[in-house]
Backbone as ProteinMPNN parsed JSONL, in Angstrom:
{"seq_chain_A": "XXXXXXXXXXXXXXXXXXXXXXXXXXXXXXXXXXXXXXXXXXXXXXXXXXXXXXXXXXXXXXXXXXXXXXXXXXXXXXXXXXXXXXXXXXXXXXXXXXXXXXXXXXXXXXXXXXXXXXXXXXXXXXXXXXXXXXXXXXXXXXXXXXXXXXXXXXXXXXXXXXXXXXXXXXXXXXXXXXXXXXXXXXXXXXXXXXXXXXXXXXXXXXXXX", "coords_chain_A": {"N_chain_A": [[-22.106, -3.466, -1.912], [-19.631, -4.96, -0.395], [-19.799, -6.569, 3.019], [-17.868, -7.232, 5.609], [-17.287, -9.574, 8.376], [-15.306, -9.362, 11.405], [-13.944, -11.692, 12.423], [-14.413, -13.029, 9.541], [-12.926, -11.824, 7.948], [-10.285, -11.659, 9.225], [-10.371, -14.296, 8.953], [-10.183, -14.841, 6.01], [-7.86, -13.584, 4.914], [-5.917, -15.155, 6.935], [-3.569, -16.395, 5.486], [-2.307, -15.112, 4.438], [-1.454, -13.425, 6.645], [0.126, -15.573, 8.264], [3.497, -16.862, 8.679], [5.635, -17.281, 6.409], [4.296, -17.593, 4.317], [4.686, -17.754, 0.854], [4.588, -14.736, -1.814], [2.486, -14.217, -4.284], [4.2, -14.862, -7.413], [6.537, -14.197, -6.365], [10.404, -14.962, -6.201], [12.177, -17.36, -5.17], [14.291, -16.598, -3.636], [13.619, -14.665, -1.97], [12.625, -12.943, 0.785], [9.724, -14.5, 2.427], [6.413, -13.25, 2.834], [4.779, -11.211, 5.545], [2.424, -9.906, 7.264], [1.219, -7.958, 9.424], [-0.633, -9.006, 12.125], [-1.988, -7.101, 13.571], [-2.075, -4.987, 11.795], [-3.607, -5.65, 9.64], [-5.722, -6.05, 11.166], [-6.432, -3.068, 11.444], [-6.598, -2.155, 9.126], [-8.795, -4.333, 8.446], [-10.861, -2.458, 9.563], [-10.994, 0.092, 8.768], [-11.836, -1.12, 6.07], [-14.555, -1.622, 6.723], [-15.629, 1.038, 7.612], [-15.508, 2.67, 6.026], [-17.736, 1.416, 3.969], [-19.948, 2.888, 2.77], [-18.389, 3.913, 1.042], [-17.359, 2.296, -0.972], [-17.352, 1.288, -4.222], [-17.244, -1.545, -4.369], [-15.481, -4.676, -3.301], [-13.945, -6.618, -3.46], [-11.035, -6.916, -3.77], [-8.139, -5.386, -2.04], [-5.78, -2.726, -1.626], [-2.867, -2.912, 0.48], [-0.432, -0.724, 2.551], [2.3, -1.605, 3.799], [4.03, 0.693, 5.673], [5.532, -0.099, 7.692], [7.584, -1.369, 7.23], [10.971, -1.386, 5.555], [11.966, 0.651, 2.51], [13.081, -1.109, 0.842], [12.02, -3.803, 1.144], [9.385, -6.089, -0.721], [6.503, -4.104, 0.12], [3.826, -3.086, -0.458], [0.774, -4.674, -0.943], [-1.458, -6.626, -2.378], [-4.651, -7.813, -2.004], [-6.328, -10.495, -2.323], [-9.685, -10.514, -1.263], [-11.719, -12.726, -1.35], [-10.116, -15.037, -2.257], [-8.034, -15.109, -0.404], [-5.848, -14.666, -0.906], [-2.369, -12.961, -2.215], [-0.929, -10.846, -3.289], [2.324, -9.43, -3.755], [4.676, -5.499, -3.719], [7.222, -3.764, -4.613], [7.172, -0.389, -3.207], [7.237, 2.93, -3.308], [7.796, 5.331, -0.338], [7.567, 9.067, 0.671], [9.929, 11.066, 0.199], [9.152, 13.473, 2.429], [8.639, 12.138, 4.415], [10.861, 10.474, 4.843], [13.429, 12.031, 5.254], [16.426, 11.975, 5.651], [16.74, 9.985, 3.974], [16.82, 7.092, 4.641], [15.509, 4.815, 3.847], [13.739, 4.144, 5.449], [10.351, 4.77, 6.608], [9.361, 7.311, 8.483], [7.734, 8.604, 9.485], [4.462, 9.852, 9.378], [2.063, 12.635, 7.448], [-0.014, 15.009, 6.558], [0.277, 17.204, 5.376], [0.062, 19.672, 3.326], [2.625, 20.451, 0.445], [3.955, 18.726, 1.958], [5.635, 16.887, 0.976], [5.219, 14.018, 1.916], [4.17, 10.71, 2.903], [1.091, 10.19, 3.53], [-1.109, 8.579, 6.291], [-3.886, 5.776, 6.353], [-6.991, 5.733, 4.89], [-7.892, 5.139, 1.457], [-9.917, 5.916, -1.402], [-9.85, 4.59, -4.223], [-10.013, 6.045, -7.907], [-10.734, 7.537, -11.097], [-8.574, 5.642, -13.58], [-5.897, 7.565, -15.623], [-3.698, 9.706, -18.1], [-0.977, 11.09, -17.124], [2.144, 13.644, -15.689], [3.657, 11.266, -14.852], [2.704, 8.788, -16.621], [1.062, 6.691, -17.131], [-1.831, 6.705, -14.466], [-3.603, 6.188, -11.244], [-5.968, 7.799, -9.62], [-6.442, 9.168, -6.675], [-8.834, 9.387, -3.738], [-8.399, 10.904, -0.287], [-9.808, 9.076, 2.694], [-9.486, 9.52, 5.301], [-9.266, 11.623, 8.451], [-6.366, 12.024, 8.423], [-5.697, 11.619, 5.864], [-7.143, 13.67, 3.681], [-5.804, 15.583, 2.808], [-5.216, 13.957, -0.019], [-6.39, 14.783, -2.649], [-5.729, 17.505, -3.166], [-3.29, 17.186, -2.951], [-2.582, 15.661, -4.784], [-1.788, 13.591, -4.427], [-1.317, 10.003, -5.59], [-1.552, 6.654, -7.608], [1.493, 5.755, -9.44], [4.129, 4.769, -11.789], [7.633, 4.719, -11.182], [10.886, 5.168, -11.652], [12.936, 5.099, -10.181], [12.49, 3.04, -8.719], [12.885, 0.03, -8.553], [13.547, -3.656, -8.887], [15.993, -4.13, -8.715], [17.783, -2.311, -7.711], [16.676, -2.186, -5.221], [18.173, -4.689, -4.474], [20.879, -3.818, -4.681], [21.389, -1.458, -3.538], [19.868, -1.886, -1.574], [17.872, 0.019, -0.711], [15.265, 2.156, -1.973], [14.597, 4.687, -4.405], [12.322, 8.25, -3.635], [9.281, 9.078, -3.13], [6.956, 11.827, -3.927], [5.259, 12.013, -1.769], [3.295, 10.139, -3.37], [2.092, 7.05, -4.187], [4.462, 5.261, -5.404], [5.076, 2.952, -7.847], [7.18, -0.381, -9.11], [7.541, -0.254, -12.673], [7.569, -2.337, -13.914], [5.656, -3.441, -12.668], [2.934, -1.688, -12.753], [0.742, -2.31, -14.433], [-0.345, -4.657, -13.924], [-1.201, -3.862, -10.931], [-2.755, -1.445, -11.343], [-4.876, -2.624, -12.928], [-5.73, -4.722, -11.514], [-6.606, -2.967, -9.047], [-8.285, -0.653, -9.799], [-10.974, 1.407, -10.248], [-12.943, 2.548, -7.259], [-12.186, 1.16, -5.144], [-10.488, 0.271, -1.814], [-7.001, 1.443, -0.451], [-5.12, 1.032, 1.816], [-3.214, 2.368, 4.81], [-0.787, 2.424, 6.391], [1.613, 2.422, 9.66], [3.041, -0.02, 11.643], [4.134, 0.011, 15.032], [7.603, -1.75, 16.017], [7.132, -3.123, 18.433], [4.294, -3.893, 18.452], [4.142, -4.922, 16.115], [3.713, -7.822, 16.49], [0.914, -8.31, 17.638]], "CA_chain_A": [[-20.968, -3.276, -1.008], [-19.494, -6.389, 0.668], [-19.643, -6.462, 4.491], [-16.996, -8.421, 6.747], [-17.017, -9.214, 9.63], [-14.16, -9.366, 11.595], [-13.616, -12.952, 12.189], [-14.145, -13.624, 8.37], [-11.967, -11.185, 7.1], [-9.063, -12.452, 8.97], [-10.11, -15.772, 8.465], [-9.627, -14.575, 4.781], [-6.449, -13.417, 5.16], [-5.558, -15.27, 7.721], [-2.663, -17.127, 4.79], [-1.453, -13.796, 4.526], [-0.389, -13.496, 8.284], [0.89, -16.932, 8.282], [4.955, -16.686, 8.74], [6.667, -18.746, 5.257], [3.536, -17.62, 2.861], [5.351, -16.168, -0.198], [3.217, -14.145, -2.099], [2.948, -14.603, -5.797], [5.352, -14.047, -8.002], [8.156, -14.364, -5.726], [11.241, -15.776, -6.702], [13.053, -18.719, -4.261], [15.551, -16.279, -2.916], [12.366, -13.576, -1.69], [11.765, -13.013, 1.914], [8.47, -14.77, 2.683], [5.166, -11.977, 2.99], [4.256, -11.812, 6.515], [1.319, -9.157, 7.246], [1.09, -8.052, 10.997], [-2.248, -9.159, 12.599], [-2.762, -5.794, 13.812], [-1.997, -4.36, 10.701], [-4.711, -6.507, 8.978], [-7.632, -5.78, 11.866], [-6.828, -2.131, 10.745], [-7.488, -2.588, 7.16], [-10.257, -4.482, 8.073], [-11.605, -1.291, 10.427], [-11.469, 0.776, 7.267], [-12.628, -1.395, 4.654], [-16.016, -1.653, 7.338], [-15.609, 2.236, 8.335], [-15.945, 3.282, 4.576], [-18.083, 0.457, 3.378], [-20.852, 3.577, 2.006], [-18.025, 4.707, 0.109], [-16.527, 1.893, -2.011], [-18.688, 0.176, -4.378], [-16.256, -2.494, -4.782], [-14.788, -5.15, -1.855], [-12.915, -8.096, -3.801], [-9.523, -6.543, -3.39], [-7.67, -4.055, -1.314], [-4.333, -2.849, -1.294], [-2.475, -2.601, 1.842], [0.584, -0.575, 2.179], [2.907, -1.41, 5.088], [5.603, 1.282, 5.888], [6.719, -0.48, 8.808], [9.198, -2.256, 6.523], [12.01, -0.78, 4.837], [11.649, 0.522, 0.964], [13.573, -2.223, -0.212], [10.912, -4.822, 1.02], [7.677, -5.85, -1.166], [5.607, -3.713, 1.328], [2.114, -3.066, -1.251], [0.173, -5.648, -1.4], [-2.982, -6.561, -3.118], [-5.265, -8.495, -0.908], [-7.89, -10.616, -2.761], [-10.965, -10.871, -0.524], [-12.349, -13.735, -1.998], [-9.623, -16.029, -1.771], [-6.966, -14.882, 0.516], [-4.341, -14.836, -1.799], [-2.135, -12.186, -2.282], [0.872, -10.374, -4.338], [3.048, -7.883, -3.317], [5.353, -5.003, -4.609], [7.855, -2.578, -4.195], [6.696, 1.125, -3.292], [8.193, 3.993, -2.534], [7.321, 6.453, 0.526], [7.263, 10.459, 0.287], [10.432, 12.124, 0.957], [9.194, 14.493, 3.624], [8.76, 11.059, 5.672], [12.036, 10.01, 4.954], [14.263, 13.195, 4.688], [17.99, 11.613, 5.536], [16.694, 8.693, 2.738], [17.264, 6.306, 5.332], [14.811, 3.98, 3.239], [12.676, 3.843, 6.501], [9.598, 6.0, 6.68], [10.006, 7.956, 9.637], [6.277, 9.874, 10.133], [3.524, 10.529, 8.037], [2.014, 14.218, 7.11], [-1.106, 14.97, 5.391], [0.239, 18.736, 5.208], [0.504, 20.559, 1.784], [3.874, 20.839, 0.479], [4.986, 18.462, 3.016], [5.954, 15.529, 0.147], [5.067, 12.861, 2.895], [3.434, 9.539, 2.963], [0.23, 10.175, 4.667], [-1.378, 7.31, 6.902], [-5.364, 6.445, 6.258], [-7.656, 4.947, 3.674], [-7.738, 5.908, 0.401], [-10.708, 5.38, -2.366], [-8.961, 4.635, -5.843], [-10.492, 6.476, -8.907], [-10.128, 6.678, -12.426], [-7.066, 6.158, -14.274], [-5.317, 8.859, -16.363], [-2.117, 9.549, -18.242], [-0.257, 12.621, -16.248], [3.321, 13.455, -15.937], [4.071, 9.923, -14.323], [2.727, 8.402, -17.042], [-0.515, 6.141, -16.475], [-1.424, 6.351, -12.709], [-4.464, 6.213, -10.802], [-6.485, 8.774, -8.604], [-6.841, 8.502, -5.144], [-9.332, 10.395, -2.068], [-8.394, 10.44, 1.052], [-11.069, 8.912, 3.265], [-9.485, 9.985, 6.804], [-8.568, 13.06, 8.506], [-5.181, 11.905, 8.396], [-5.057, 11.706, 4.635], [-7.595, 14.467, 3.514], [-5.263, 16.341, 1.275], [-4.789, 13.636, -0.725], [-6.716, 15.212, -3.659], [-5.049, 18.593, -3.571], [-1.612, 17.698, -3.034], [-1.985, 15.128, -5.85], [-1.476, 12.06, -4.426], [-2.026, 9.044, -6.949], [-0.191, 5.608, -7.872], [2.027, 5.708, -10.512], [5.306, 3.786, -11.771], [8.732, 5.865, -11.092], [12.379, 4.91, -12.549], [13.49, 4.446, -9.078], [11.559, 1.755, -7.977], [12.947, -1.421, -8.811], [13.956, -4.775, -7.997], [17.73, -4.226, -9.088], [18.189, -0.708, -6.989], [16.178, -2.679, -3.949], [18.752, -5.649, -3.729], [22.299, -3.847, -4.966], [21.596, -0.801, -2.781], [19.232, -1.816, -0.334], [17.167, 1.295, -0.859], [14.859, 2.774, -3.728], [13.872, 6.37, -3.925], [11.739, 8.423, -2.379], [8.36, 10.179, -3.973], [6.569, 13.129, -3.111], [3.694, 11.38, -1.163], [2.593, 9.058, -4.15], [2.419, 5.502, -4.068], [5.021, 5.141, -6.67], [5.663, 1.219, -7.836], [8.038, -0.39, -9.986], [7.116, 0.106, -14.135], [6.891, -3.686, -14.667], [4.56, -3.786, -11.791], [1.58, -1.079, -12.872], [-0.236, -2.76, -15.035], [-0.849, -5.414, -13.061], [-1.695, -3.128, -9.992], [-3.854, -0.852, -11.682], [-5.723, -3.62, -13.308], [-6.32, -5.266, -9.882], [-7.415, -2.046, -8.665], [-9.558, -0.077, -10.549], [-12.002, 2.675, -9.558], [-13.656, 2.292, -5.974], [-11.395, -0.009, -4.284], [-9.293, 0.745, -0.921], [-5.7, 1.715, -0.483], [-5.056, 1.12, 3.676], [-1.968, 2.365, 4.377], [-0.202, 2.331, 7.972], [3.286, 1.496, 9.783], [2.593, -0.503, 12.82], [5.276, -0.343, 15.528], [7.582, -3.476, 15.904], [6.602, -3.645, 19.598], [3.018, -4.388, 18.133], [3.699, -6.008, 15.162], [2.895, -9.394, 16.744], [-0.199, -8.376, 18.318]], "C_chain_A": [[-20.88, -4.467, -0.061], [-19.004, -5.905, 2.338], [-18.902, -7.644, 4.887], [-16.636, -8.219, 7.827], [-15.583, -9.414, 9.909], [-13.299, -10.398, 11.728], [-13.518, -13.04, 10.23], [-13.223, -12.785, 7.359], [-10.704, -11.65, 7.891], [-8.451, -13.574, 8.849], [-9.398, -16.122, 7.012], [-8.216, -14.728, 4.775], [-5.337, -13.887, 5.822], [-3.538, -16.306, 7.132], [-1.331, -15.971, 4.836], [-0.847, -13.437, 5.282], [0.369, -14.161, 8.337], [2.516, -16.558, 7.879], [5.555, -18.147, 7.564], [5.693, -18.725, 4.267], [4.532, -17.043, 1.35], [4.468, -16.337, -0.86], [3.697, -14.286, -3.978], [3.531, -14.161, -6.758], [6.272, -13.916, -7.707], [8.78, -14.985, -5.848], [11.685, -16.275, -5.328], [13.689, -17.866, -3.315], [14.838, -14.937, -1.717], [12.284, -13.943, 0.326], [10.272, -13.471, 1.44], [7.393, -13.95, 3.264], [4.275, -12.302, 4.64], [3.552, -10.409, 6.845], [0.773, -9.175, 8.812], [-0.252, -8.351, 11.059], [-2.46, -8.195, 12.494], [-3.253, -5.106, 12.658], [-3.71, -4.558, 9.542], [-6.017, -6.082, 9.761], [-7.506, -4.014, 11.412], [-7.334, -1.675, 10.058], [-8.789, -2.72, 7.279], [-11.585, -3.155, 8.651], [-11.753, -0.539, 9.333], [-11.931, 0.311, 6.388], [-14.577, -1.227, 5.335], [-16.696, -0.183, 7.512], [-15.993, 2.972, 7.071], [-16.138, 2.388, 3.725], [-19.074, 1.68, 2.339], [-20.245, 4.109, 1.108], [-17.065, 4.077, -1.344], [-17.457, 0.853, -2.521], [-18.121, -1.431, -4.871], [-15.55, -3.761, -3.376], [-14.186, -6.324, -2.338], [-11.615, -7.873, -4.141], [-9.381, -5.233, -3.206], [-6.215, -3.773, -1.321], [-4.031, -2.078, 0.221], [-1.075, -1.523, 1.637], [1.063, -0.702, 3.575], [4.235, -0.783, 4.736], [6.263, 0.9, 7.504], [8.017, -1.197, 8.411], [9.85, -0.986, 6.125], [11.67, -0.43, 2.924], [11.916, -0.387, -0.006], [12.586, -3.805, -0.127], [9.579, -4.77, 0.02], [6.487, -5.629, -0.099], [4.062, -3.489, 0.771], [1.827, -4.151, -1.098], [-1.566, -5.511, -1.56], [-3.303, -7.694, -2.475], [-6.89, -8.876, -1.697], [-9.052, -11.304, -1.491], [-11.588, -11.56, -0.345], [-11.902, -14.582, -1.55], [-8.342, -16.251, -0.718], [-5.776, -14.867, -0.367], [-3.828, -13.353, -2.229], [-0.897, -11.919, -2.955], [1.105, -9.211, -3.853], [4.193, -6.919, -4.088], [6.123, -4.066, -3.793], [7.15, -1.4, -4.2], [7.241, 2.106, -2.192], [7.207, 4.797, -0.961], [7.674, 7.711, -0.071], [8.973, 10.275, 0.872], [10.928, 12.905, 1.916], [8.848, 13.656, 4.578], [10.287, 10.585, 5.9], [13.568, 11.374, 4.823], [15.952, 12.786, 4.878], [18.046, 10.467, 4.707], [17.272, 7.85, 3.295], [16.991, 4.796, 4.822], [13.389, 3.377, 4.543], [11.65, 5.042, 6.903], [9.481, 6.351, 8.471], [8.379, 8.562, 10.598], [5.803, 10.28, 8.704], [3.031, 12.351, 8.571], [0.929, 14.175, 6.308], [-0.82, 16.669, 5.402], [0.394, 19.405, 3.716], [1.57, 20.475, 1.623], [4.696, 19.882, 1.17], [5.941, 17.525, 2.167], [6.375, 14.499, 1.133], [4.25, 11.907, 2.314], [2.286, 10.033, 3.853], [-0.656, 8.764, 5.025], [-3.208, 7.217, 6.788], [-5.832, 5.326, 5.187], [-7.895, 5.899, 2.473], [-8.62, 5.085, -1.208], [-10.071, 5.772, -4.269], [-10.215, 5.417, -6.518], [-10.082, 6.258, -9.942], [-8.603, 6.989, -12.892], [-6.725, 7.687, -15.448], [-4.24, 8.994, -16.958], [-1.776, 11.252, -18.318], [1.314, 12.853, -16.623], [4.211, 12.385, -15.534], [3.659, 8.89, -15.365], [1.288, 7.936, -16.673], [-0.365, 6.194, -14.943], [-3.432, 6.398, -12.487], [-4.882, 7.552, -9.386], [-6.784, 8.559, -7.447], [-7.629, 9.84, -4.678], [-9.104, 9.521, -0.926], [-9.702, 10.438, 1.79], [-11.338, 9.489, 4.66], [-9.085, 11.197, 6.673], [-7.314, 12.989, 8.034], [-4.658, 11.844, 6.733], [-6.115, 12.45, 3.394], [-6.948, 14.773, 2.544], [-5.02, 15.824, 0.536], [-5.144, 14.41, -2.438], [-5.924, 16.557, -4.021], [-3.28, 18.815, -3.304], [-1.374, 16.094, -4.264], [-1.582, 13.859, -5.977], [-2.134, 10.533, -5.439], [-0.89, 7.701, -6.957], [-0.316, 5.658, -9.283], [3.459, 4.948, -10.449], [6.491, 5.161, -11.818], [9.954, 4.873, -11.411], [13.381, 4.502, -11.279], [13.126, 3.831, -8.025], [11.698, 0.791, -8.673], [13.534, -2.214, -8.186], [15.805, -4.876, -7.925], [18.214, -3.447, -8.509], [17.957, -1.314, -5.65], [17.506, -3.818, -3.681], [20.089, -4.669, -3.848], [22.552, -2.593, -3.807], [20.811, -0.788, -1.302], [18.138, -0.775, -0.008], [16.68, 1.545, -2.405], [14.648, 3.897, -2.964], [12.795, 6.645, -3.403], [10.418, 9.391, -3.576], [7.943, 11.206, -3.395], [5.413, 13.391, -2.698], [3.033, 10.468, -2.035], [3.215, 7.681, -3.499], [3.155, 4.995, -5.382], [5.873, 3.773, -6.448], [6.803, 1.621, -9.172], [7.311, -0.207, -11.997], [6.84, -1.25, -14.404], [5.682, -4.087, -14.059], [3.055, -3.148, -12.239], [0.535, -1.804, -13.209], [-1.018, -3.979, -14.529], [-1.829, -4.509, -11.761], [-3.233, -2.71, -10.276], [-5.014, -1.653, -12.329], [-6.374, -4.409, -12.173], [-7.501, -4.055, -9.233], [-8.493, -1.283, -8.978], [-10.118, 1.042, -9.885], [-13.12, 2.323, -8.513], [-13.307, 0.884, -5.725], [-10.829, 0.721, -2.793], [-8.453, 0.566, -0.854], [-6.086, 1.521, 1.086], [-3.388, 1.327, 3.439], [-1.127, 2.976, 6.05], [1.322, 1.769, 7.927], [2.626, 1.362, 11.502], [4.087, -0.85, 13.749], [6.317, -1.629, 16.14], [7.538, -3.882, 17.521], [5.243, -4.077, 19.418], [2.888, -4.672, 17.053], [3.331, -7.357, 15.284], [1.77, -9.244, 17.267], [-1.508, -8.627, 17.159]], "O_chain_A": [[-21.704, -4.861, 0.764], [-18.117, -5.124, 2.682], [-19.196, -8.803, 4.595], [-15.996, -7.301, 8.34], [-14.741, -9.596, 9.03], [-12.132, -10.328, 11.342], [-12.389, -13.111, 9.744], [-12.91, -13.108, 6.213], [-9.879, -12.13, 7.114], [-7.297, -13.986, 8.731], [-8.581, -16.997, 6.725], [-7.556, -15.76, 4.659], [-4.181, -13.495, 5.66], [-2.659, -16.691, 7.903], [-0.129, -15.966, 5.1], [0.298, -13.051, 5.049], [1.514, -13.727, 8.466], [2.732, -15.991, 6.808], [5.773, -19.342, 7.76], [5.814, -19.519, 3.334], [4.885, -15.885, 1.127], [3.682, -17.282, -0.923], [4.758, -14.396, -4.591], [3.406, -12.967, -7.026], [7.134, -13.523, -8.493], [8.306, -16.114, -5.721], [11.523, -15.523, -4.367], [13.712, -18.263, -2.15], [15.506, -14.421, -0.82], [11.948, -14.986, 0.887], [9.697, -13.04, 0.44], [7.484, -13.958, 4.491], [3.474, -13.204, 4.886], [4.378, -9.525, 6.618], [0.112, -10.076, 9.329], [-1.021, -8.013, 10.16], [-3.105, -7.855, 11.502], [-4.403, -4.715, 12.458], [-4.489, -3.779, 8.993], [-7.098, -5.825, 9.231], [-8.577, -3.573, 10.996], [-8.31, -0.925, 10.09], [-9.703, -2.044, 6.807], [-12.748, -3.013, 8.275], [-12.901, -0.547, 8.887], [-12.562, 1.056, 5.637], [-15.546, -0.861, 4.669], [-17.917, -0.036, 7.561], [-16.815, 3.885, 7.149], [-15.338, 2.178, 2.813], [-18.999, 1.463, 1.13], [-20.861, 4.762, 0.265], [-16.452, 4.662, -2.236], [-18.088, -0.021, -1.926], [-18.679, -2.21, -5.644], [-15.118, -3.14, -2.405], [-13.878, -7.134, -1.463], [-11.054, -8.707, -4.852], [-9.953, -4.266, -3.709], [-5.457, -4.685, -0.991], [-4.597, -1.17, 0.831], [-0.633, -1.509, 0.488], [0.49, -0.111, 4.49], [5.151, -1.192, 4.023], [7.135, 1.445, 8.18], [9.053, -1.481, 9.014], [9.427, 0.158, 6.296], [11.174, -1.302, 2.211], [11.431, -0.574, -1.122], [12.474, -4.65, -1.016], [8.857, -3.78, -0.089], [5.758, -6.484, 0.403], [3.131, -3.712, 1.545], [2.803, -4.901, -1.096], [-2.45, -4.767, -1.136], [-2.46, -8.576, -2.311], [-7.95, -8.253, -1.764], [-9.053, -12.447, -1.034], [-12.272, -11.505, 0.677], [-12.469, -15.217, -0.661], [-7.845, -17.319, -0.359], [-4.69, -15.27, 0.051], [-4.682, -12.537, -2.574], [0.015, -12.729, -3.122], [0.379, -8.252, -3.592], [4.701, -7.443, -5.079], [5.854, -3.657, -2.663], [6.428, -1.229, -5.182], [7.515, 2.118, -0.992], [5.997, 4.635, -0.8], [8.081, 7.683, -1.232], [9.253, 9.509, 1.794], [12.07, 13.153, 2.305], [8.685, 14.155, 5.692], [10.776, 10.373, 7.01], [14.578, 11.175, 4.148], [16.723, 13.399, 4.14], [19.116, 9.873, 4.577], [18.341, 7.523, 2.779], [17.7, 3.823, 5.078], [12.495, 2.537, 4.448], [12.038, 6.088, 7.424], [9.543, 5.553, 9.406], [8.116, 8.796, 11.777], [6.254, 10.703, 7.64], [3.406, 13.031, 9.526], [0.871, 13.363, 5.385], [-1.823, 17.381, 5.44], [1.563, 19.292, 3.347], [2.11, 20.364, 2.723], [5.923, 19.978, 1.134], [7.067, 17.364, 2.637], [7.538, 14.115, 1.26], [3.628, 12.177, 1.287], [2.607, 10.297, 5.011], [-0.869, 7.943, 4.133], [-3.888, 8.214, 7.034], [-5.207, 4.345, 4.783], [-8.049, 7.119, 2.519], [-8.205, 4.136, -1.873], [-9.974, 6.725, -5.041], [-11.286, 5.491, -5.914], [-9.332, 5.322, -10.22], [-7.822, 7.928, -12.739], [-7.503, 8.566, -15.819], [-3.392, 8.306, -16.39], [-2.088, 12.175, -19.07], [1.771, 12.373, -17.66], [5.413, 12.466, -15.787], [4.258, 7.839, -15.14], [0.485, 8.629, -16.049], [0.627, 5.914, -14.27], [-4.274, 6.587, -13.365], [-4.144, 7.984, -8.501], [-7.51, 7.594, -7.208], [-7.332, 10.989, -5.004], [-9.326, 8.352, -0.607], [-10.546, 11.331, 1.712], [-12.397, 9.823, 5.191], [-8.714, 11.834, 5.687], [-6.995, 13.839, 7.203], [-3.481, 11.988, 6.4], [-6.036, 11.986, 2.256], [-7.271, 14.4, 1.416], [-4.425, 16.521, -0.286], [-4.249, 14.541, -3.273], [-5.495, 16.668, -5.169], [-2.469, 19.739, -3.361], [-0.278, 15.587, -4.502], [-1.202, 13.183, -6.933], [-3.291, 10.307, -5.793], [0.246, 7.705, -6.483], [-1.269, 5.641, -10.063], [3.938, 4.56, -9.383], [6.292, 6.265, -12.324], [9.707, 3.669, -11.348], [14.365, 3.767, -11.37], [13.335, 3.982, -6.821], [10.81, 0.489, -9.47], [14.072, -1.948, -7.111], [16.553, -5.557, -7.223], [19.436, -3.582, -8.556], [18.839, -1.114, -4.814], [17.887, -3.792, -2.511], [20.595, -4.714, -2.726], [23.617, -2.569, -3.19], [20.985, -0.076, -0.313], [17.566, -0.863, 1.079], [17.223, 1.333, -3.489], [14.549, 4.165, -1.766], [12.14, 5.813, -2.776], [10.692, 10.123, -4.527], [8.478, 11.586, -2.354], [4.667, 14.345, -2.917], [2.083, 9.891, -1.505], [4.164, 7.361, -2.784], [2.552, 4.412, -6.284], [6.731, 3.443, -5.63], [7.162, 2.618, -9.799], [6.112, 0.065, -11.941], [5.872, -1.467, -15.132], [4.829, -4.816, -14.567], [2.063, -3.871, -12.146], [-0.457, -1.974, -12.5], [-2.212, -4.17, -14.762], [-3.058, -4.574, -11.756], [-4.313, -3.143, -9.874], [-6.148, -1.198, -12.177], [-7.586, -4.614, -12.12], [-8.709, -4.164, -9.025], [-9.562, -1.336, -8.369], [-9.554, 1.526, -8.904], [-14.169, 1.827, -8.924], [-13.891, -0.168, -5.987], [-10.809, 1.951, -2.85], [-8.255, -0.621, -1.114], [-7.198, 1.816, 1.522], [-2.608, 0.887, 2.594], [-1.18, 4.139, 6.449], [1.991, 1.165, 7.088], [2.05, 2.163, 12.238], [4.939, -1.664, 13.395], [5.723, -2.511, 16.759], [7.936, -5.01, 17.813], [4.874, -4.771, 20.366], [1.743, -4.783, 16.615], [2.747, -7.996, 14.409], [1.333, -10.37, 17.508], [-2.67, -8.724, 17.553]]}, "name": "protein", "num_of_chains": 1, "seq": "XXXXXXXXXXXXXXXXXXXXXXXXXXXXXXXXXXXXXXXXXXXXXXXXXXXXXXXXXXXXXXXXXXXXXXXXXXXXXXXXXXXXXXXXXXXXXXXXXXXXXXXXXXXXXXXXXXXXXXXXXXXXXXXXXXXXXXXXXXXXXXXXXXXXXXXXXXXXXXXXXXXXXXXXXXXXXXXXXXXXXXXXXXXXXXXXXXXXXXXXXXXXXXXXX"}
């Protein structure tokens, strides 16, 4: 289990903060991937906070719902070299209920079909009614139920790049981390079994901090 401190993890990353990185894979016309500080010393508070529980530390995915659904808000965060790729992914639903495309409030309640906020130790893959996806536990209080309400990443039909620019909005899941279909395989290949998911919305009065 890799330990970082706090300086060298956002020294890591520190490309990733940087305002005009674009992240790989992005075409010319792409907002440029900018990754709040705060957001990042979070992450790093959980990847340190549940170091006994991931036997893995050379990539993490982040998820920021302080953006909008139509931004590449996932990202995969290699550890190693700071380099990073990002993706479309939906929120729950019961965060967004007027499908504003802006998650509104997380929920780790049963039933609630929310986004809940927290760390989250990948497991193994599987093929469910989403098709291939991956298993997640929640590590915090705040995202506890992930196992019994099912939460997992998988690819959904309304998550793409053609729905994100023409309407400005993709759909909404029912607490999964649901990417686009060209994206999985990549993802899940990055990820694997005992990795971390971090997954926060940081308010934009303290996104520069």
């Amino acid at each position: 289990m890799t330990q970082y401190s706090r300086r060298s993890f956002l020294g890591t990353a520190a490309a990733v903060a940087s305002v005009g990185l674009r992240s790989r894979g992005a075409r010319a016309d792409e907002t440029p991937v900018r990754i709040a500080p705060l957001l990042l010393d979070r992450a790093h508070q959980a990847l340190q906070r549940h170091a006994d529980r991931r036997p893995h530390g050379d990539v993490m995915g982040i998820a920021d719902f302080s953006l909008p659904s139509s931004a590449r808000r996932f990202h995969l965060l290699n550890l190693k070299d700071g380099s990073v790729s990002s993706y479309l992914v939906a929120h729950g639903r019961g965060s967004d209920p007027a499908h504003t495309g802006w998650l509104q409030h997380f929920s780790n309640e049963l039933h609630s079909n929310a986004t809940s906020q927290g760390a989250y130790l990948t497991g193994s893959a599987y093929v469910g009614a989403h098709g291939r996806s991956i298993r997640l536990t929640g590590l915090d209080a705040s995202d506890s139920n992930a196992e019994p309400r099912a939460i997992v990443v998988h690819a959904a039909w309304y998550v793409n790049a053609e729905m994100a620019r023409e309407r400005g909005i993709i759909g909404r899941s029912d607490g999964c981390f649901a990417l686009a279909q060209s994206n999985l395989d990549e993802v899940l290949r990055a990820l694997g079994p005992g990795r971390l998911i971090y997954a926060d919305k940081i308010q934009s009065s303290q996104a520069g901090q």
